[in-house]
NUFISE-289256 format. One record per atom (N, C-alpha, C, O): residue number from 1; atom name; x, y, z. Coordinates in steps of 0.05 Angstrom, whole numbers, plus 32768, in hexadecimal, padded with zeros to 4 digits. Layout:
N
<rec i="NUM" at="CA" px="X" py="Y" pz="Z"/>
...
***
This chain:
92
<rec i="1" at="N" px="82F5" py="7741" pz="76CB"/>
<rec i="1" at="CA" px="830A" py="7754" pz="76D2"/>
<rec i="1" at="C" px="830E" py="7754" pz="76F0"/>
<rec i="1" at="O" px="82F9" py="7751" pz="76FD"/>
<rec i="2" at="N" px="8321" py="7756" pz="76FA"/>
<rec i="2" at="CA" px="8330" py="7757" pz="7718"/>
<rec i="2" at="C" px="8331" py="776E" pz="771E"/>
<rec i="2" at="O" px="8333" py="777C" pz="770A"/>
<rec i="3" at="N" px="8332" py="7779" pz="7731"/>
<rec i="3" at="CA" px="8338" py="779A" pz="7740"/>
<rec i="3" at="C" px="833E" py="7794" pz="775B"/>
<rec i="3" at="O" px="8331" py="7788" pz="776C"/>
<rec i="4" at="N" px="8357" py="77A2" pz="775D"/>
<rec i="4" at="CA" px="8363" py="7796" pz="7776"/>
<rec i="4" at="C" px="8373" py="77B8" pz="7784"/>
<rec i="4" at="O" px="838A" py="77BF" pz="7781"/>
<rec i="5" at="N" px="8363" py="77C2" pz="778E"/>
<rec i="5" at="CA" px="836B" py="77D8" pz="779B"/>
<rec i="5" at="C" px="8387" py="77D5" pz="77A6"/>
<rec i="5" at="O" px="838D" py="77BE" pz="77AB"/>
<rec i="6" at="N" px="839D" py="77ED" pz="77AB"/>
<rec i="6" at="CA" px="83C1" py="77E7" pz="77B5"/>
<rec i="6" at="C" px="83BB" py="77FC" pz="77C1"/>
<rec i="6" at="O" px="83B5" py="7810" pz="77B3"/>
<rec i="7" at="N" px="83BC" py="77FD" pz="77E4"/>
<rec i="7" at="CA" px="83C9" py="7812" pz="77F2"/>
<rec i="7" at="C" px="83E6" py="7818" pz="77E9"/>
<rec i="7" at="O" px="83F4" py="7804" pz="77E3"/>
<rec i="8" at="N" px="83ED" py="7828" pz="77E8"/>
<rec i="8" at="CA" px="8409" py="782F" pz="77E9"/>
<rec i="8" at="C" px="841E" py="7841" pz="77FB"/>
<rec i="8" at="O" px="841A" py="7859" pz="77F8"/>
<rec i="9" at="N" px="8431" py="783B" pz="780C"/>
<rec i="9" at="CA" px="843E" py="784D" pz="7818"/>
<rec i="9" at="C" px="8457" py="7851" pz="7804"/>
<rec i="9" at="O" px="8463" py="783F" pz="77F8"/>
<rec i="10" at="N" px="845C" py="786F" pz="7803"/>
<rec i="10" at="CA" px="8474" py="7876" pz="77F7"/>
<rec i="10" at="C" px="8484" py="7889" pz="7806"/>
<rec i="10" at="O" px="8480" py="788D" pz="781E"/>
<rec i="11" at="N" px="8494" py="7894" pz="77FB"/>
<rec i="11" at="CA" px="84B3" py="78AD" pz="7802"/>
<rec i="11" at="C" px="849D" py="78C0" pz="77FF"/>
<rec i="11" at="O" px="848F" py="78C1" pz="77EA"/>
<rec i="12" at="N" px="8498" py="78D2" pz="781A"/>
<rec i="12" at="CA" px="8489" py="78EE" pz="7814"/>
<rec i="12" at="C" px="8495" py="7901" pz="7804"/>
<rec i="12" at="O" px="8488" py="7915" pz="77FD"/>
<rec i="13" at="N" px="84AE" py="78FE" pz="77FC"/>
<rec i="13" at="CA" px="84C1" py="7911" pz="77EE"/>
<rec i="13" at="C" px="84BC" py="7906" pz="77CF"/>
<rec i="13" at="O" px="84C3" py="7915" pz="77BD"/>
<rec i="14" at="N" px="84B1" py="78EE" pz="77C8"/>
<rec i="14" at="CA" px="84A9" py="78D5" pz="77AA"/>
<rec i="14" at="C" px="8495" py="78DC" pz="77A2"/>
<rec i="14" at="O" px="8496" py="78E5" pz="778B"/>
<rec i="15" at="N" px="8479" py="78DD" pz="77B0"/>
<rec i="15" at="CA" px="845E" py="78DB" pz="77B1"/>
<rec i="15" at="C" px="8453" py="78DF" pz="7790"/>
<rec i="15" at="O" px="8447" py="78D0" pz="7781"/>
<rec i="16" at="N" px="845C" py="78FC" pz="778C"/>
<rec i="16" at="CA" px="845B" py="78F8" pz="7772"/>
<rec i="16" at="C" px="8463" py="78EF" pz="775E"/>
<rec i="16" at="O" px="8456" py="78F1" pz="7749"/>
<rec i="17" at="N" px="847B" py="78E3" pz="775F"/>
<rec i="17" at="CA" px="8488" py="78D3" pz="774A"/>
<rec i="17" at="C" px="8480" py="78B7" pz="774A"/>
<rec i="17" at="O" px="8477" py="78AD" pz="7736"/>
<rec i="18" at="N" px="8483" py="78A9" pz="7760"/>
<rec i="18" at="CA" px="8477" py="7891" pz="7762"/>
<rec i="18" at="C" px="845B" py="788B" pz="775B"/>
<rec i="18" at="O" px="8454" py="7876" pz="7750"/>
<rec i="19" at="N" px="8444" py="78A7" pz="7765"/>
<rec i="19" at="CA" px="842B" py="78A0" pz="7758"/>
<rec i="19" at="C" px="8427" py="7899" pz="772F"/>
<rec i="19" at="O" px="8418" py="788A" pz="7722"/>
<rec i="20" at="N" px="843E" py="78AE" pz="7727"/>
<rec i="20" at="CA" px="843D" py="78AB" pz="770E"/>
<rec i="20" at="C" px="8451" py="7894" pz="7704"/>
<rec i="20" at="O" px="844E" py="7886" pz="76EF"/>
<rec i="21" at="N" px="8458" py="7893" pz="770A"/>
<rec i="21" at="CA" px="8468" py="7871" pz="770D"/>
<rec i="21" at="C" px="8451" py="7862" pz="7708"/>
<rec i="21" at="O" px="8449" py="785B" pz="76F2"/>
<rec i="22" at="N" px="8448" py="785E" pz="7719"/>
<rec i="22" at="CA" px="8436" py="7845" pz="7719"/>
<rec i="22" at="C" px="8421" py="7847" pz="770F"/>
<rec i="22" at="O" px="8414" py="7833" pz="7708"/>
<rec i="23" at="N" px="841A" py="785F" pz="770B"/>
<rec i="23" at="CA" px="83FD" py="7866" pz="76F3"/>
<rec i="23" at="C" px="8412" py="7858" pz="76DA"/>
<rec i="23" at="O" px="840F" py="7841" pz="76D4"/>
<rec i="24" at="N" px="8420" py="7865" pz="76D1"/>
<rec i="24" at="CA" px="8427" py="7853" pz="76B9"/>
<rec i="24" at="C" px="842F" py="7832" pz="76BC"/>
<rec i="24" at="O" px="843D" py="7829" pz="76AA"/>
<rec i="25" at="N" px="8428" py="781E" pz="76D2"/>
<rec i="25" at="CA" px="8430" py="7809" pz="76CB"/>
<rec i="25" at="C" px="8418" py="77FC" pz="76B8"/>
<rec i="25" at="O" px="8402" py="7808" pz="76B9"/>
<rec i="26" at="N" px="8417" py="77E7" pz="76A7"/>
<rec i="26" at="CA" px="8405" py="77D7" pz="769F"/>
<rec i="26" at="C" px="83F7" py="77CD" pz="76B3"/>
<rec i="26" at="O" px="8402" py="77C6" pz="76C7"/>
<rec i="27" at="N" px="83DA" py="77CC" pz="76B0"/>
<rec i="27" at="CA" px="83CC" py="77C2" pz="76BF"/>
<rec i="27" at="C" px="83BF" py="77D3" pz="76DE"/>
<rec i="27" at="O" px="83AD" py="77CA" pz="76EB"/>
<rec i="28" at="N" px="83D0" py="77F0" pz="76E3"/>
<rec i="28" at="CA" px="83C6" py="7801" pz="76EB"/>
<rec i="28" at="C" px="83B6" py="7817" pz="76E8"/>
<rec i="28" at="O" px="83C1" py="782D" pz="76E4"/>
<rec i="29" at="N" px="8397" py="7816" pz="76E8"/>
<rec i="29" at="CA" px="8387" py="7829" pz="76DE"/>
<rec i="29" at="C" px="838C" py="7845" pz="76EE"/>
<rec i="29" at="O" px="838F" py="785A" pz="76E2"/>
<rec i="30" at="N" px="838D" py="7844" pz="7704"/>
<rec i="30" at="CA" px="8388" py="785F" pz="7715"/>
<rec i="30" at="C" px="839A" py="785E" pz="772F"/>
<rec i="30" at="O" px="839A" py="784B" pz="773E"/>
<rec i="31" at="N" px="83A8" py="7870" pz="7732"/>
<rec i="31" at="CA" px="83B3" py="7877" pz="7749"/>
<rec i="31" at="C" px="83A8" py="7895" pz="7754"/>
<rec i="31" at="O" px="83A3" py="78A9" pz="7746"/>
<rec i="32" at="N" px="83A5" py="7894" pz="7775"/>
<rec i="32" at="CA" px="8398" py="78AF" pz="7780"/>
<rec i="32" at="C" px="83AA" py="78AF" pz="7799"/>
<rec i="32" at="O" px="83B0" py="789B" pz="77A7"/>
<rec i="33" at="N" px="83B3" py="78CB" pz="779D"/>
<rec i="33" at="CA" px="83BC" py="78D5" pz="77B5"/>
<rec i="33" at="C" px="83A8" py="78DB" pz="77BE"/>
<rec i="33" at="O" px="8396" py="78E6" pz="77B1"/>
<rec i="34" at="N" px="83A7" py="78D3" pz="77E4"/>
<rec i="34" at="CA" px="8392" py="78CD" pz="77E9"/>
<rec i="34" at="C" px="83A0" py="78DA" pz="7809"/>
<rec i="34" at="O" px="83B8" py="78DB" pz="780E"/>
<rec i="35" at="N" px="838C" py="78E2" pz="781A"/>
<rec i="35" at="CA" px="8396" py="78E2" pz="7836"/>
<rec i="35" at="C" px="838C" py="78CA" pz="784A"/>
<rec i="35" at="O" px="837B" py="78BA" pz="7844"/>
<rec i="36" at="N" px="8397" py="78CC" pz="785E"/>
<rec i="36" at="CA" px="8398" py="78B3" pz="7870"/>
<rec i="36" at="C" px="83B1" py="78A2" pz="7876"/>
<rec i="36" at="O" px="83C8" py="78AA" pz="7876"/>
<rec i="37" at="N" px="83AA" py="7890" pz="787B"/>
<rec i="37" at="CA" px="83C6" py="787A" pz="787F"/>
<rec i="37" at="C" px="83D4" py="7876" pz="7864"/>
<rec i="37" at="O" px="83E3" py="7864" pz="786B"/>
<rec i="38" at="N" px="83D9" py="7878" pz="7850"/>
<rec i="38" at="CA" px="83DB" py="7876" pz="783A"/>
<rec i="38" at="C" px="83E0" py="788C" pz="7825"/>
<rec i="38" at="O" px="83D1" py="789E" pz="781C"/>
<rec i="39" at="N" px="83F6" py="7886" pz="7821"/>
<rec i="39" at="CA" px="8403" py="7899" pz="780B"/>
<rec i="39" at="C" px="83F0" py="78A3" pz="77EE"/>
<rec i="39" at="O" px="83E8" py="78B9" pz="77E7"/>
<rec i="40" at="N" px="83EE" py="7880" pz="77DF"/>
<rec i="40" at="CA" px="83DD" py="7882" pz="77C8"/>
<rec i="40" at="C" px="83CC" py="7869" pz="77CA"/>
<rec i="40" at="O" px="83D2" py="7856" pz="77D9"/>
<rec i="41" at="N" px="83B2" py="7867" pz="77B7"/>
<rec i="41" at="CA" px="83A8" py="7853" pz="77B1"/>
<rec i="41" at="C" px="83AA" py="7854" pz="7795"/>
<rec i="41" at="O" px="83A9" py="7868" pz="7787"/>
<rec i="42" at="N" px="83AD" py="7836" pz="7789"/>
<rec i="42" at="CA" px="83AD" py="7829" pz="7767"/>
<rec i="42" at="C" px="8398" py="781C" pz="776E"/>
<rec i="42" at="O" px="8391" py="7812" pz="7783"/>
<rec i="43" at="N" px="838F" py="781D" pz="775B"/>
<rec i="43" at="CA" px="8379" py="780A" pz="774E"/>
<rec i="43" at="C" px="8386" py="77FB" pz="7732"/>
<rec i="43" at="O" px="838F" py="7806" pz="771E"/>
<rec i="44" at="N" px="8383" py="77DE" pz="7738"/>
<rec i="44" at="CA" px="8397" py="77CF" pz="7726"/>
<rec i="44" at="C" px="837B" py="77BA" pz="771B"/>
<rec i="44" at="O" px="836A" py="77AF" pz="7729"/>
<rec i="45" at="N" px="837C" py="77B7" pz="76FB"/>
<rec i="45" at="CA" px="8364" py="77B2" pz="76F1"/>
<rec i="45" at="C" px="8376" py="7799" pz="76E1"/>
<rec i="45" at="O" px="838C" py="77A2" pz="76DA"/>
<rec i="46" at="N" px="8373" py="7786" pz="76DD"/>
<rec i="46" at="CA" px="8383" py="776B" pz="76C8"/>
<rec i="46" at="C" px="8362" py="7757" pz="76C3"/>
<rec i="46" at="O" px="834B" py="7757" pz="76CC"/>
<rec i="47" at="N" px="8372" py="7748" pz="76B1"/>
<rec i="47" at="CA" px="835E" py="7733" pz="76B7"/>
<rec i="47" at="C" px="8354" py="771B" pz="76BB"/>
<rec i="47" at="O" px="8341" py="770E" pz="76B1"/>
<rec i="48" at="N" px="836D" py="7714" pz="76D2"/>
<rec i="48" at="CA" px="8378" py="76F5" pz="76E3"/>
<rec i="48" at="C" px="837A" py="76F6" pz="76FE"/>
<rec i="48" at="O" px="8389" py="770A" pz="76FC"/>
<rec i="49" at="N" px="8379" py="76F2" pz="7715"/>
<rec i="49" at="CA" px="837C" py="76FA" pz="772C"/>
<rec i="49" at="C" px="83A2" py="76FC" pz="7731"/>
<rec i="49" at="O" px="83B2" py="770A" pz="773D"/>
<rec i="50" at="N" px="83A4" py="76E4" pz="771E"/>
<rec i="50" at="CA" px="83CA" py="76E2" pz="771E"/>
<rec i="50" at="C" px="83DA" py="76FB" pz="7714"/>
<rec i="50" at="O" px="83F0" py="7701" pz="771C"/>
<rec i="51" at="N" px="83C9" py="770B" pz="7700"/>
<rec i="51" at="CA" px="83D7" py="7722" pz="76FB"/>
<rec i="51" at="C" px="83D7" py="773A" pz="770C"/>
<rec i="51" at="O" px="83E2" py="774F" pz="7705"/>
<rec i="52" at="N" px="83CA" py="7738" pz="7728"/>
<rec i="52" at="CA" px="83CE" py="774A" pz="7736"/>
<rec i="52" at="C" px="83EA" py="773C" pz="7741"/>
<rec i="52" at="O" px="83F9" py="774F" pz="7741"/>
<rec i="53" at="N" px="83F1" py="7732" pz="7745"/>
<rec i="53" at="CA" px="8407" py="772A" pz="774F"/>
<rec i="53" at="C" px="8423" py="7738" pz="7744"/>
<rec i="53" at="O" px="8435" py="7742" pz="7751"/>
<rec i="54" at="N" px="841F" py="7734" pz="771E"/>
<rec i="54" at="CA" px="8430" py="773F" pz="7712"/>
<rec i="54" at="C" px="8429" py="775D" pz="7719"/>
<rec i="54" at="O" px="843F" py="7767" pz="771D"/>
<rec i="55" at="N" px="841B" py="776C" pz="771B"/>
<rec i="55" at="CA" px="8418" py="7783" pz="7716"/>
<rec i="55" at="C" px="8428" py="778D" pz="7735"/>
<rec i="55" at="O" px="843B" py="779C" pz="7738"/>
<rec i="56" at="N" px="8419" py="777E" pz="774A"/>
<rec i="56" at="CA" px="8421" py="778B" pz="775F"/>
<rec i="56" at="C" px="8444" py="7783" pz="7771"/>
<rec i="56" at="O" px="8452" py="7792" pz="777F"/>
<rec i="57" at="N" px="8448" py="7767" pz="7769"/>
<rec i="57" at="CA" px="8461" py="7755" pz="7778"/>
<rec i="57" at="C" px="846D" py="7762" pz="7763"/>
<rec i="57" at="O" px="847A" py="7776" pz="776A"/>
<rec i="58" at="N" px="846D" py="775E" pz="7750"/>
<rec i="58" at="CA" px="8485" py="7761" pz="772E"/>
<rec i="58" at="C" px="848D" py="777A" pz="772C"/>
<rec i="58" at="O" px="84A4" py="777F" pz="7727"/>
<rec i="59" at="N" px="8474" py="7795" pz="7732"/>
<rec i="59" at="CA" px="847C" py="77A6" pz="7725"/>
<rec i="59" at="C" px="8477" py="77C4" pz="773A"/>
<rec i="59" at="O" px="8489" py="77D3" pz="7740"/>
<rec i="60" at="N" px="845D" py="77C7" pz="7743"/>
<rec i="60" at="CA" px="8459" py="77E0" pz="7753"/>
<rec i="60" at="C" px="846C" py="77DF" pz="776D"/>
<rec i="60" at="O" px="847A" py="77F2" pz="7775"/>
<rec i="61" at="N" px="846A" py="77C8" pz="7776"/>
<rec i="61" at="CA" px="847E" py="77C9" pz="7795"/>
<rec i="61" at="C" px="849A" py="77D1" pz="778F"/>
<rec i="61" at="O" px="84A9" py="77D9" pz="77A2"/>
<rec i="62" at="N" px="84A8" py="77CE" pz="7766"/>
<rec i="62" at="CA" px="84B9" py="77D1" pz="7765"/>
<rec i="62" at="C" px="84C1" py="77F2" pz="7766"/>
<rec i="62" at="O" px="84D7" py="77FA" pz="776D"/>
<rec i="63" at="N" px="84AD" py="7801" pz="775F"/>
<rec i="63" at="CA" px="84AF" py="7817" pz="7752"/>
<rec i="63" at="C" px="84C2" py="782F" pz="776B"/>
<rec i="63" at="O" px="84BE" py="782D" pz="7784"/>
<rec i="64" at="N" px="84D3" py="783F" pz="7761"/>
<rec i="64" at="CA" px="84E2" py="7844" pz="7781"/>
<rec i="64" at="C" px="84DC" py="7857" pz="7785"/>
<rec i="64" at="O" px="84DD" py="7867" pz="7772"/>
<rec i="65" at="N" px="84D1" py="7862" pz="77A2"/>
<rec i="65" at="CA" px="84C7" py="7869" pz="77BA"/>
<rec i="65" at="C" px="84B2" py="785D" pz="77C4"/>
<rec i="65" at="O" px="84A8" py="786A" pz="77D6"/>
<rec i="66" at="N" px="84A2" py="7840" pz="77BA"/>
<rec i="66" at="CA" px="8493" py="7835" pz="77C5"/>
<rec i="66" at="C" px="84A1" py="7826" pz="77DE"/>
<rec i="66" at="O" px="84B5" py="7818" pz="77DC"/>
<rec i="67" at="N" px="848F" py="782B" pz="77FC"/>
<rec i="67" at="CA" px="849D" py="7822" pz="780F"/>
<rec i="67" at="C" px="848E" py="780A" pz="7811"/>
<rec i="67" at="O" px="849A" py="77F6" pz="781A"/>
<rec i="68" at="N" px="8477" py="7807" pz="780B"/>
<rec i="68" at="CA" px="8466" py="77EC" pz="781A"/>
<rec i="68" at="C" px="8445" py="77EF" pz="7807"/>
<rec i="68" at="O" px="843A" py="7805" pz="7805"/>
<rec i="69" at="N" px="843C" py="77D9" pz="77FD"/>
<rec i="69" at="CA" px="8424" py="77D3" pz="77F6"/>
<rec i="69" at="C" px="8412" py="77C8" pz="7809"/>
<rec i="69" at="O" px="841C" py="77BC" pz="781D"/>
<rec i="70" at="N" px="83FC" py="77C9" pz="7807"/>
<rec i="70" at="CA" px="83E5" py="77BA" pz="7807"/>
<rec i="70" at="C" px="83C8" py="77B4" pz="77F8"/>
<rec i="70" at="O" px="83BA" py="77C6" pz="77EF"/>
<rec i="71" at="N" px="83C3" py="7799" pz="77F7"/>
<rec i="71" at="CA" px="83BD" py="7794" pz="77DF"/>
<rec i="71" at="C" px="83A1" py="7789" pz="77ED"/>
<rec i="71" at="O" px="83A0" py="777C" pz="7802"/>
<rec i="72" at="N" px="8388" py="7794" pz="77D7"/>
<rec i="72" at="CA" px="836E" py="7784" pz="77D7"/>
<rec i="72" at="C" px="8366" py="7787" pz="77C4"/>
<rec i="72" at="O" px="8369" py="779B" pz="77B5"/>
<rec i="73" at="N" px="8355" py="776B" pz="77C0"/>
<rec i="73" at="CA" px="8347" py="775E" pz="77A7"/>
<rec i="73" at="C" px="8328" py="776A" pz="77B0"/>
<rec i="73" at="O" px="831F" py="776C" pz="77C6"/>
<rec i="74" at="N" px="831B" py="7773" pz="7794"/>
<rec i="74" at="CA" px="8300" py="7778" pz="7795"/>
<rec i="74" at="C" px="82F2" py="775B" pz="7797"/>
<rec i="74" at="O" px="8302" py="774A" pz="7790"/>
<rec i="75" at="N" px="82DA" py="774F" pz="779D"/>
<rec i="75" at="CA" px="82CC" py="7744" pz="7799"/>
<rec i="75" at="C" px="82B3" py="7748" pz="7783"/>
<rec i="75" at="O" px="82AD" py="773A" pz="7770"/>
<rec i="76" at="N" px="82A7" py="7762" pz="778E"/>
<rec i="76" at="CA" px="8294" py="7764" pz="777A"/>
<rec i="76" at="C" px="8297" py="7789" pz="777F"/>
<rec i="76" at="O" px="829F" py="7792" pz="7794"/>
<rec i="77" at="N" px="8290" py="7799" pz="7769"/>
<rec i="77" at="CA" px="828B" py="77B6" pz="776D"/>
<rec i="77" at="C" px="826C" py="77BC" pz="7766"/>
<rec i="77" at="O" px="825C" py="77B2" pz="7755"/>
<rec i="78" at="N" px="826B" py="77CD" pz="7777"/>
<rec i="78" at="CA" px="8252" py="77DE" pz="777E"/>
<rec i="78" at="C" px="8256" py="7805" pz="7776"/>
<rec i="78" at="O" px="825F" py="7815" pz="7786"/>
<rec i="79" at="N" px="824F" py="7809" pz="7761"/>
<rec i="79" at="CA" px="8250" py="7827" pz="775D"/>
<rec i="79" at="C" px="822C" py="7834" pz="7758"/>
<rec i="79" at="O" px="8218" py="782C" pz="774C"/>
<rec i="80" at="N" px="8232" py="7848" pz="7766"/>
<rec i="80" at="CA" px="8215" py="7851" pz="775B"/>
<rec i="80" at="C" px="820D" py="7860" pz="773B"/>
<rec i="80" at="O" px="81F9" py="7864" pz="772D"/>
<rec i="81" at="N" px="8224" py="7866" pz="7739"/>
<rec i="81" at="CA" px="8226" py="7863" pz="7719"/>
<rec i="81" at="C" px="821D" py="784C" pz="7706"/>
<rec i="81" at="O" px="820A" py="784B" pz="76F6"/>
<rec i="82" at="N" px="822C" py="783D" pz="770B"/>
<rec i="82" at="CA" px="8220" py="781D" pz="76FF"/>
<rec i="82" at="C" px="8207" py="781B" pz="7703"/>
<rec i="82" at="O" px="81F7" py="781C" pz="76F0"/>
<rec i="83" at="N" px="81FE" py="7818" pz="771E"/>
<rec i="83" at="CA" px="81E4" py="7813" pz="771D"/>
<rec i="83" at="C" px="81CC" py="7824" pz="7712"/>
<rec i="83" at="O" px="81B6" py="781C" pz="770C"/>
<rec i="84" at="N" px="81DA" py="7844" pz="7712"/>
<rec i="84" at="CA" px="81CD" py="785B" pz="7705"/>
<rec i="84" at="C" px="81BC" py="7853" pz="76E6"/>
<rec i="84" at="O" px="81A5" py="7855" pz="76DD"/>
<rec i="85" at="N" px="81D8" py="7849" pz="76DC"/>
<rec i="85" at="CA" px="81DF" py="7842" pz="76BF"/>
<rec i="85" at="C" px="81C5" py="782D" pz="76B8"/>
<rec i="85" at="O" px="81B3" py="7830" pz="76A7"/>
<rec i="86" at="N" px="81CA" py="7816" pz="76CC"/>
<rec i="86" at="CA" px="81BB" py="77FA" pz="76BF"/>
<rec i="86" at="C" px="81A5" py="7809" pz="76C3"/>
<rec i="86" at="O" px="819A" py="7813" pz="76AF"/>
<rec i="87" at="N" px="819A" py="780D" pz="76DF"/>
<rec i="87" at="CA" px="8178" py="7819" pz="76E3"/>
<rec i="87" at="C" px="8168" py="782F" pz="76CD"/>
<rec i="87" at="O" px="8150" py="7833" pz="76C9"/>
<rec i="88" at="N" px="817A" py="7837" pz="76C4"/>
<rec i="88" at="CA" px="8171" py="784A" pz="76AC"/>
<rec i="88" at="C" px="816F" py="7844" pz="768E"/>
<rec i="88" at="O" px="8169" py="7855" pz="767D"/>
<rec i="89" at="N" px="8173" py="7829" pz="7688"/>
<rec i="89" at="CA" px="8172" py="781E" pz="7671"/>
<rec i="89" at="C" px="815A" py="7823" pz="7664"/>
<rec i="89" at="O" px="8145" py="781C" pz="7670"/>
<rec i="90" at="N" px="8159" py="782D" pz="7651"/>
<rec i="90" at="CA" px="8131" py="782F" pz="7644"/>
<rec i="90" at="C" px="8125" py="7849" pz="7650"/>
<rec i="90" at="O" px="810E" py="784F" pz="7649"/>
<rec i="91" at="N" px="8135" py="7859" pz="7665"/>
<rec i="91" at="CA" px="8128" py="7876" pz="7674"/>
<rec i="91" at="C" px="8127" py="7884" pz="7655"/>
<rec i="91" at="O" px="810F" py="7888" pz="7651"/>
<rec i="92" at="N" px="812E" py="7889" pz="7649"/>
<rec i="92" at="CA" px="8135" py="78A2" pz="763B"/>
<rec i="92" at="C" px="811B" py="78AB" pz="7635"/>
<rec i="92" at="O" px="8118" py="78C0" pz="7628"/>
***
C-alpha cells in the first residue's frame, strides 16, 4: 500500500466544501483541516505509486477551490500504535 500525504491550499470562503470534496474521492482516506501554511491535509492510500498520480493530477487538484497541492510519498510509517499492537502479541 502507498500513502502519499497532499498539502492543500484552497478558497478560505471553500474550505469546507472542498475538504468534503475530496474526502469523497476514491482513493482518499482522510482529509484534516489543519493550521499552518496549509489549508487541508489528505491522506491518499492506492496500491501503485502511479495511482497517486490519478488520484492527485486527475482528480483532487480538479476539485474547485483547490488553489495548489503538494504532494509526498511515505516511505515507511512509524505509529506508536502499531508498534503498541505488534509488542503486545501473547500479553493478554
Amino acid at each position: 500500500m502507498i500513502t502519499a500525504i497532499v498539502n492543500v491550499h484552497a478558497q478560505v470562503d471553500r474550505i469546507p466544501e472542498v475538504a468534503e470534496e475530496i474526502a469523497s474521492l476514491e482513493g482518499v482516506s482522510e482529509v484534516y483541516s489543519v493550521t499552518g501554511d496549509v489549508d487541508l491535509v489528505a491522506l491518499v492510500r492506492v496500491k501503485h505509486v502511479e495511482d497517486v498520480s490519478s488520484v492527485v493530477a486527475d482528480r483532487l487538484n480538479k476539485v474547485p477551490g483547490v488553489t495548489s497541492t503538494e504532494t509526498h510519498i511515505a516511505f515507511r510509517a512509524y505509529s506508536r500504535l502499531d508498534l503498541e499492537q505488534t509488542f503486545s502479541v501473547g500479553l493478554d
